[in-house]
C-alpha positions in Angstrom: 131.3 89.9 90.0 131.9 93.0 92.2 128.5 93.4 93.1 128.2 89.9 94.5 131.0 90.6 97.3 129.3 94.2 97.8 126.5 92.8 99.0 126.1 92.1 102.5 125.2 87.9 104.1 121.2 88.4 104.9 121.9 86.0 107.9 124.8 88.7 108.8 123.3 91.9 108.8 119.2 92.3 107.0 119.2 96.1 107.0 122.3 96.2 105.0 121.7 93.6 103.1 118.4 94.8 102.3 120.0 98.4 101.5 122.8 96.5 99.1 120.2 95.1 97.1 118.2 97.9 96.9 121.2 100.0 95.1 123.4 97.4 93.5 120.1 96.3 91.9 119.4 99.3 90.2 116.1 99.8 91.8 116.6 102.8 93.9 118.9 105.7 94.7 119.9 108.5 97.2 118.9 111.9 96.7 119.4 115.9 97.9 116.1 115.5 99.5 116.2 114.0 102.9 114.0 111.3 103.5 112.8 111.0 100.0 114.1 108.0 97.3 114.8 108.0 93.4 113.2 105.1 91.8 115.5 104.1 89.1 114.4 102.8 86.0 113.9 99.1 86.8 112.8 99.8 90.3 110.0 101.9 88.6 109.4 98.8 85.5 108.6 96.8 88.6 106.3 99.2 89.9 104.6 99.8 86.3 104.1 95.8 85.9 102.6 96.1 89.5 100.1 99.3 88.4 99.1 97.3 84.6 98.1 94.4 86.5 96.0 95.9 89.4 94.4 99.0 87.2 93.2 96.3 84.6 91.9 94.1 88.1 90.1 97.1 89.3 88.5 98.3 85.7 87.4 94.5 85.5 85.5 95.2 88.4 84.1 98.5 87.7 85.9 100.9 89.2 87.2 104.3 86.9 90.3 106.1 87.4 90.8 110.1 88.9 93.0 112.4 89.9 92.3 114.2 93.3 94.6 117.5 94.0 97.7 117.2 96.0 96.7 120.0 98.6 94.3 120.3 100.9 92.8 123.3 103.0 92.9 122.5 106.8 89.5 123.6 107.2 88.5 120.6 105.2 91.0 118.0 106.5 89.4 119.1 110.4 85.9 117.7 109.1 86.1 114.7 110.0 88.1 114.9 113.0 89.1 111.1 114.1 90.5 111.3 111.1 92.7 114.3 111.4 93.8 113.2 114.7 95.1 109.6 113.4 96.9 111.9 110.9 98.4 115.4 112.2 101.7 113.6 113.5 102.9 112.7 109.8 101.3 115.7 108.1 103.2 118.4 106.3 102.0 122.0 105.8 102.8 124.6 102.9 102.4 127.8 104.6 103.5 130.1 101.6 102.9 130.5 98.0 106.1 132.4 97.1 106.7 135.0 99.2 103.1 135.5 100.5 101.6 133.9 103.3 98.8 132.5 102.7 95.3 132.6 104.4 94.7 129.3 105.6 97.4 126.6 105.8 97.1 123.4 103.2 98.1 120.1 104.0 100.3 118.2 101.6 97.9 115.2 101.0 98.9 112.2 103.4 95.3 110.3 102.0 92.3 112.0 99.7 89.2 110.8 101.7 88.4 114.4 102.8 89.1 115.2 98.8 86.8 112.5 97.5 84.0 113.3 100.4 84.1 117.2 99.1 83.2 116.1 95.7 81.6 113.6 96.3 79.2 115.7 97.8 78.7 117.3 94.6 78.0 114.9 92.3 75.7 112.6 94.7 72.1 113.1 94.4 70.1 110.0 93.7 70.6 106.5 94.0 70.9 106.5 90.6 74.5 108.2 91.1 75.9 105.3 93.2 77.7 103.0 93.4 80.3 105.8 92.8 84.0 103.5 92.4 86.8 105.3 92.1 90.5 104.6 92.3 94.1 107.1 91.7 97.0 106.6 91.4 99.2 109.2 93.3 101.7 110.2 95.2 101.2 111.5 99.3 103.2 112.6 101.5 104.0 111.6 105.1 106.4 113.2 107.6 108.1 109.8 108.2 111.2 110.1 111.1 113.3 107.2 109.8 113.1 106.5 106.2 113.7 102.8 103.9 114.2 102.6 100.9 110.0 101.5 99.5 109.3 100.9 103.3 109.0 104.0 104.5 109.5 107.5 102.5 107.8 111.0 103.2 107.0 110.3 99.8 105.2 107.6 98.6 104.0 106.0 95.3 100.7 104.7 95.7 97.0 103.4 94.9 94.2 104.4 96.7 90.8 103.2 96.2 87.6 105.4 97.3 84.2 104.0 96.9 80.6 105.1 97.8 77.2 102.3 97.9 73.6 103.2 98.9 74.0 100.1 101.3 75.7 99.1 104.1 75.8 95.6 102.8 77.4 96.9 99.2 80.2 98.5 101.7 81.2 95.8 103.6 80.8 93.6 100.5 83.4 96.3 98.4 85.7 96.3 101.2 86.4 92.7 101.2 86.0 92.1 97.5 88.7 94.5 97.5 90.9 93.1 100.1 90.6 89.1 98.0 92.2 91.0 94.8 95.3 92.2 96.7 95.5 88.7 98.0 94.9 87.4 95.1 97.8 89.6 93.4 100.3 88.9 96.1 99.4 85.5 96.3 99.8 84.8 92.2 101.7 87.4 90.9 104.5 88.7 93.5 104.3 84.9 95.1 103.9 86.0 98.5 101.6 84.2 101.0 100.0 86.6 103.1 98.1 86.6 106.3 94.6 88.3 105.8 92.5 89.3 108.5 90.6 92.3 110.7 92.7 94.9 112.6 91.5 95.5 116.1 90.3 98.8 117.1 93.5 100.0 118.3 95.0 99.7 114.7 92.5 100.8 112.6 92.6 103.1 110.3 91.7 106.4 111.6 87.8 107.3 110.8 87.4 103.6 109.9 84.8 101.5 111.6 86.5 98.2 110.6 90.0 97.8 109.0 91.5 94.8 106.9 94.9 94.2 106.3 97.2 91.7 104.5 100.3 90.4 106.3 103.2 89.2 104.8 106.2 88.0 106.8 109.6 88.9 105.6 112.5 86.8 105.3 113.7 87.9 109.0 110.6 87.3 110.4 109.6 90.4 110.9 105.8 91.2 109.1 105.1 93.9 107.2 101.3 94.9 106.2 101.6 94.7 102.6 98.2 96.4 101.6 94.8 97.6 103.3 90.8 97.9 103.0 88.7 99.5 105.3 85.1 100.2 105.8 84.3 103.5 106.6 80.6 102.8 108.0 78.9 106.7 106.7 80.8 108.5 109.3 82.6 110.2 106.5 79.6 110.6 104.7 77.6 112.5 107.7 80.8 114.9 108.8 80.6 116.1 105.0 76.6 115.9 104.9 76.8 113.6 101.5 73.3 112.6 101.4 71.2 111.1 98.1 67.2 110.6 97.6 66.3 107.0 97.5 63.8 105.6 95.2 61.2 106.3 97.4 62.7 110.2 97.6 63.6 110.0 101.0 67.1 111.7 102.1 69.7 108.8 102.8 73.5 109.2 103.9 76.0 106.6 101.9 78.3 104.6 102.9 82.0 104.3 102.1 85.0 102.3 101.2 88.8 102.6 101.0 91.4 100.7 100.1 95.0 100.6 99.2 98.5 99.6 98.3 102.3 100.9 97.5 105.3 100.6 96.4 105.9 99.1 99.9 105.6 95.6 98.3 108.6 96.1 95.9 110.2 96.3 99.5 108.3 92.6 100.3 109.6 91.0 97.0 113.0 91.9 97.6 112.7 90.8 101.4 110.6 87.9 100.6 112.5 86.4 97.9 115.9 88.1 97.7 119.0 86.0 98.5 123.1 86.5 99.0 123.5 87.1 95.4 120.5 90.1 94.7 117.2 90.6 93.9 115.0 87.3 92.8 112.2 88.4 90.7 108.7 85.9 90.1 108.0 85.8 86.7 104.3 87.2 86.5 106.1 90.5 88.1 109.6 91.0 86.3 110.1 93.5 83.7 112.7 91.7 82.4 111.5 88.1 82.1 114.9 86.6 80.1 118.1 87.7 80.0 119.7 86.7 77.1 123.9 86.6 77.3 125.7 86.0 73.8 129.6 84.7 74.8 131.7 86.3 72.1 130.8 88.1 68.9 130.3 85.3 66.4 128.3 85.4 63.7 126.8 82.1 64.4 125.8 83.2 67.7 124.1 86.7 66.5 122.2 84.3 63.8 121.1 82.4 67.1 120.3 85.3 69.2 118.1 87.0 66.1 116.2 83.8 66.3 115.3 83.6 70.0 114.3 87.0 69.9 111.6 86.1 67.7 110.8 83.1 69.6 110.7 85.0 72.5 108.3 87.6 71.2 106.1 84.9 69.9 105.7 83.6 73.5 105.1 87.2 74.7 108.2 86.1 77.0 110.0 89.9 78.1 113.7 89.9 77.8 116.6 92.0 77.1 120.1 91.0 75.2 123.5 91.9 76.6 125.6 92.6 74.4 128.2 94.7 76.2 131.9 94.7 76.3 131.7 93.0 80.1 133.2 89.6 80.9 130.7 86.8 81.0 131.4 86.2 84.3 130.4 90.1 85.4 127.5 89.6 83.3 126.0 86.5 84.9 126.7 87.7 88.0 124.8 91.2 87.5 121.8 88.9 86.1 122.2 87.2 89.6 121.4 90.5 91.4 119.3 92.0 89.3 116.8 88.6 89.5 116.1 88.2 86.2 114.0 85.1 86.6 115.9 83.3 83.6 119.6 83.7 82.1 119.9 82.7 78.3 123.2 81.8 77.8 124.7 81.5 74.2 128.2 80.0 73.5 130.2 78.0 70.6 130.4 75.4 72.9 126.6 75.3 73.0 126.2 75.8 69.8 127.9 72.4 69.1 125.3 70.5 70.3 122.7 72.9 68.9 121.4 74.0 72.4 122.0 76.5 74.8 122.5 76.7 78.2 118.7 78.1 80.9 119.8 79.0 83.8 116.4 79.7 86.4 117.5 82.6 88.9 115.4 81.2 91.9 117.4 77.1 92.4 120.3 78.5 90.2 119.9 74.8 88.1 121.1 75.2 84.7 119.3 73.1 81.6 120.9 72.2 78.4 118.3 73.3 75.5 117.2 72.6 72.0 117.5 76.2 70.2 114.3 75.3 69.0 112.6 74.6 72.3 114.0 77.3 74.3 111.0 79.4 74.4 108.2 76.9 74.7 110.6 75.2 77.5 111.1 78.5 79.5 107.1 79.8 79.4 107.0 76.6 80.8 109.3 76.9 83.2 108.2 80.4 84.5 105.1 78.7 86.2 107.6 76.1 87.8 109.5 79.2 89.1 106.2 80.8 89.8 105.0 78.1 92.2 108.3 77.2 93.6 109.1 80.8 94.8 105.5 80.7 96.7 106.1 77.6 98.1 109.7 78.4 99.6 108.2 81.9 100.9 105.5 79.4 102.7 106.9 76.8 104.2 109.6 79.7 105.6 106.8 81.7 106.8 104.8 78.7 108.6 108.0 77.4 110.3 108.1 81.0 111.6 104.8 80.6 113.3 104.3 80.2 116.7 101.6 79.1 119.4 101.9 80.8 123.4 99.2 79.7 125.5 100.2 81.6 128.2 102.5 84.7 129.3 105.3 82.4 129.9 105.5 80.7 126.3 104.5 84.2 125.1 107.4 86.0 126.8 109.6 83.2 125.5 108.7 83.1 122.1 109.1 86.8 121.6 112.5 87.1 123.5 114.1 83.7 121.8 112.2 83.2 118.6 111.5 85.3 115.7 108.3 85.2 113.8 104.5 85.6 114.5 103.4 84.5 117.7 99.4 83.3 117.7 97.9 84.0 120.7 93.9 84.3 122.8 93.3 87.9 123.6 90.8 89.1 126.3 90.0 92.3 123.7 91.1 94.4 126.7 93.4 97.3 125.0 95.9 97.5 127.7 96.5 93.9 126.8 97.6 95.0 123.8 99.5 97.4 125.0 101.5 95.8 127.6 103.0 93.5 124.6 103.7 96.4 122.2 105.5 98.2 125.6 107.4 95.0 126.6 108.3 93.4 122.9 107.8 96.4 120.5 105.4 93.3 119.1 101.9 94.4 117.5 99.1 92.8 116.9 98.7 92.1 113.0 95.5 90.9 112.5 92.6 88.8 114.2 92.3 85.4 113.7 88.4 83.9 113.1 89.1 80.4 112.0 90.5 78.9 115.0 88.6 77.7 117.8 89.7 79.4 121.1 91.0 76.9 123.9 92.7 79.1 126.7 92.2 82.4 128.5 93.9 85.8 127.6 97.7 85.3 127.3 98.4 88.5 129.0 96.1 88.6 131.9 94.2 85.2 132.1 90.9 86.8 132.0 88.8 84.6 129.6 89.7 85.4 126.0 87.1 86.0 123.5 89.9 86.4 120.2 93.2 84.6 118.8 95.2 87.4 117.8 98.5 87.5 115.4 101.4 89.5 116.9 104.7 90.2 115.4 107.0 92.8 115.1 106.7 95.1 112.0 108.6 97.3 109.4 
């Protein structure tokens, strides 16, 4: 039960308890290269679970898998130059290819639309070519200063979505078809609620003409943006002169999507859901749906295990059997913080009664069970676990919600209370500012379901938006 008392009290210190999980998890690792992670094997099941489920969403909807190169020239990333600008902080350059210089500089990909554009612009020539949907699965690399574990790396594991449409309205219409299967996928399977919404212009993506995000607030309060879509208008399109003959053979420019996520949101599940113990696991996300713990070496109990396993199968219920030389107790515990959704427990003393003993990772209630209802009873159970995880992570998040109808309530909320703060915005940028500046708060996303009562929290000019703020990761 080591692991237990090495991990540090969430209410004491988050960052370290955020870093304990991580390791005594099993999910990540140091390594000789500064700022960069090893995913260990579980971290990595979790982020294969996460990749099967989305690649099959994305097929389902038409979209076909490629593989863009890793380098790019810098003549080609300065096309489209908004773009490079939002950039050139984070980028890094390979200069040399052994121990020759080479001509012209290439920038270790931080995104691929300059990639995509370039061939795009080869294989686009009639509308019959479009819509063009493609997705990859890659790493990139960004010159990050401070470095989390799945939060921030220069090098990240991620999914990046690159579309082209004949229309304006198909492009809009991608974007945000796009953006509802993220939420969608956090919502249902990692059983996080998230905040969706616009990014004003200040926060867009750089070369976008309108960016999406999803918001999800962690259990500190403090929000972290959890996926993105954006709409690239045919800026992109014109800087790489992509251009197609419509059906009535007139020249036409395209326009463009893009969309993405990373292994960022193994960071929100364990900051979402995690607890003094370890990791907690959904079910519809866990590698390792079941653990099953044998107590002594009996052949009674090994008859019993043998069973379940086939039970388990049958249910297409993922688990794993213990059957190691550790104590129960260390065993139970390490199912604790690696948050396997369910613990199997197998004794003589259950075996009396001709049960065993479910023990759900999320309440920590234990069940007494009939052998021959354990698996039926724990599928069962996994959308009970499902819903309650959700629910927990919502009612936290709302209670962490908070209205400022002026600079006053604003200023007090931010300084006293953690959380998101809703609040009317003029649209003026220096508004924006002067609250980043003062409360290292941004804003998150806009807000266009709620009617707008007061003026601009910041200057009292009238406000034309309701805006989320919060501080971010």
């Amino acid at each position: 039960m080591s692991e237990i008392k090495d991990i540090t009290s969430r209410d004491v210190d988050f960052a370290s308890w955020y870093t304990d999980v991580c390791v005594k998890a099993g999910l990540v690792d140091y390594s000789s290269v500064k700022g960069s992670m090893i995913i260990c094997p579980y971290g990595y099941a979790i982020w294969e679970n996460m990749q099967k489920i989305l690649d099959q969403k994305f097929k389902e909807t038409g979209h076909e898998n490629v593989q863009m190169p890793m380098f790019i020239p810098e003549s080609l990333l300065n096309v489209e130059k908004e773009h490079v600008i939002g950039f050139a902080p984070e980028v890094a350059w390979v200069t040399h290819g052994g121990s020759e210089k080479l001509e012209e500089r290439l920038c270790v990909r931080p995104t691929s639309e300059v990639l995509v554009c370039d061939y795009y612009k080869k294989i686009i020539k009639s509308y019959r070519d479009l819509p063009k949907l493609y997705n990859q699965w890659c790493t990139i690399v960004r010159w990050e200063k401070t470095t989390r574990p799945f939060l921030r790396s220069r090098e990240i594991l991620w999914q990046e979505g690159h579309t082209m449409h004949a229309t304006e309205k198909e492009a809009k219409e991608e974007t945000l078809r796009m953006l509802h299967i993220y939420e969608d996928f956090q919502r249902n399977v990692l059983a996080i609620p998230v905040i969706v919404g616009k990014k004003t212009e200040k926060e867009k993506f750089a070369g976008a003409v309108a960016s999406y995000s999803l918001e999800a607030m962690m259990y500190d309060g403090v929000a972290l943006q959890n996926g993105t879509s954006h709409y690239f208008g045919n800026g992109f399109a014109k800087a790489f002169d992509i251009q197609f003959l419509n059906q009535d053979n007139k020249l036409e420019t395209p326009y463009q999507t893009s969309w993405g996520v990373t292994t960022r949101m193994i960071g929100a599940l364990i900051m979402v859901h995690g607890d003094d113990r370890g990791l907690v696991l959904p079910p519809n996300i866990a590698p390792i749906q079941a653990i099953v713990i044998p107590i002594g070496k009996d052949e009674e109990i090994a008859g019993v295990v043998d069973s379940l396993s086939s039970s388990l199968k049958e249910r297409n219920i993922s688990y794993k059997i213990d059957n190691s030389n550790k104590t129960p107790g260390f065993k139970f515990a390490e199912a604790e913080v690696k948050g396997y959704p369910v613990r199997i427990e197998i004794g003589k003393r259950d075996l009396e009664n001709n049960c065993v003993t479910v023990v759900r990772r999320d309440t920590l209630e234990k069940y007494q069970v009939s052998i021959i209802e354990v698996a039926s009873f724990i599928k069962n159970l996994f959308g009970e676990i499902q819903q309650n995880m959700y629910d927990k992570a919502l009612k936290r998040r709302d209670s962490m919600i908070n209205d400022a109808n002026n600079w006053e309530e604003f200023t007090d909320i931010a300084k006293n209370k953690p959380g998101f703060i809703k609040a009317n915005w003029c649209g003026d940028e220096a508004c924006e500012n002067k609250i980043k500046d003062l409360f290292s708060m941004k804003s998150r996303c806009l807000i266009e379901d709620e009617e707008i009562h007061t003026n601009c929290v910041v200057c009292g000019k009238k406000a034309n938006y309701r805006l989320y703020f919060g501080k971010q990761y």
